[in-house]
C-alpha atoms as one frame of an Amber mdcrd trajectory, in Angstrom:
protein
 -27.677  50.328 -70.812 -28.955  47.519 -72.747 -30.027  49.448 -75.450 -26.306
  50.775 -75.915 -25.070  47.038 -75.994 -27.373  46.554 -78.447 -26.204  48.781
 -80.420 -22.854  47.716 -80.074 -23.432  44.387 -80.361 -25.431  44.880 -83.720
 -23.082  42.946 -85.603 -20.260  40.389 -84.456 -17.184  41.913 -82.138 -14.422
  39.921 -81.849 -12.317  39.143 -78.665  -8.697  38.579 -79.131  -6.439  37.063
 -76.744  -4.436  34.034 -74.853  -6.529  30.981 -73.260  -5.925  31.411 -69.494
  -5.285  27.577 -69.403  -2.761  26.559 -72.347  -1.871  29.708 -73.838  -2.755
  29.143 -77.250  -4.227  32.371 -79.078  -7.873  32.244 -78.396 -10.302  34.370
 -80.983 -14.245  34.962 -80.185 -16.589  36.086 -81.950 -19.622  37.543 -79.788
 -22.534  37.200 -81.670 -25.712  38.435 -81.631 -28.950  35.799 -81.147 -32.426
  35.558 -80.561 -32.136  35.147 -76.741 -29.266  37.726 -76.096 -25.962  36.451
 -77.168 -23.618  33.621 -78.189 -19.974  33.384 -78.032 -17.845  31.322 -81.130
 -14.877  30.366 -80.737 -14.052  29.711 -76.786 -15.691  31.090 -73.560 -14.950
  34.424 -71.437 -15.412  33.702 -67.792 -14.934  36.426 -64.847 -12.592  35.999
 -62.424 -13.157  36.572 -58.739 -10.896  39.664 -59.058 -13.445  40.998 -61.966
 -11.081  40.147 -64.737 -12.350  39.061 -67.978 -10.256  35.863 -68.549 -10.495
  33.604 -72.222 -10.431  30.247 -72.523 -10.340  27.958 -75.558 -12.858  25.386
 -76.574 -10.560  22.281 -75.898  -9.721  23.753 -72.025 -13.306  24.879 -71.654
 -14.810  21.669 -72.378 -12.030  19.791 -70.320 -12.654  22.126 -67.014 -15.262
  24.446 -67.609 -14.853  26.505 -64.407 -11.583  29.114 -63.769  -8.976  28.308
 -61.721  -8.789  31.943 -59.904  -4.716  30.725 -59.837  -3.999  30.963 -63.004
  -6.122  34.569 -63.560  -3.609  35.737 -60.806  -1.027  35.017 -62.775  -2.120
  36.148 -66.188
């Protein structure tokens, strides 16, 4: 499995989408590094339902957790 992310992963893959906090239009760039890999751009945080939920850098840094409400909703 990890060798078929990292082949996937060789180069950057963007995620587009809405920050689950404000709304805005969130874009990340998953990156490959040296210890695995880095996200530009905002954070992507799991939900407890197993959604993949996006958050932009301003919201992240402001509450860094997810508020499982506002995944329900989204």
């Amino acid at each position: 499995m990890l060798e078929i992310l990292n082949k996937m992963f060789e180069s950057s893959v963007t995620f587009k989408g809405k920050c689950i906090d404000c709304g805005c239009d969130v874009i990340i760039d998953i990156v490959p590094t040296s210890s695995g890999y880095g996200l530009n751009g905002g954070a992507l945080l799991k939900s407890s339902t197993d959604k993949c939920c996006a958050k932009c850098p301003d919201c992240y840094k402001a509450n860094p957790k997810l508020n499982d409400q506002n995944s329900a909703q989204r």
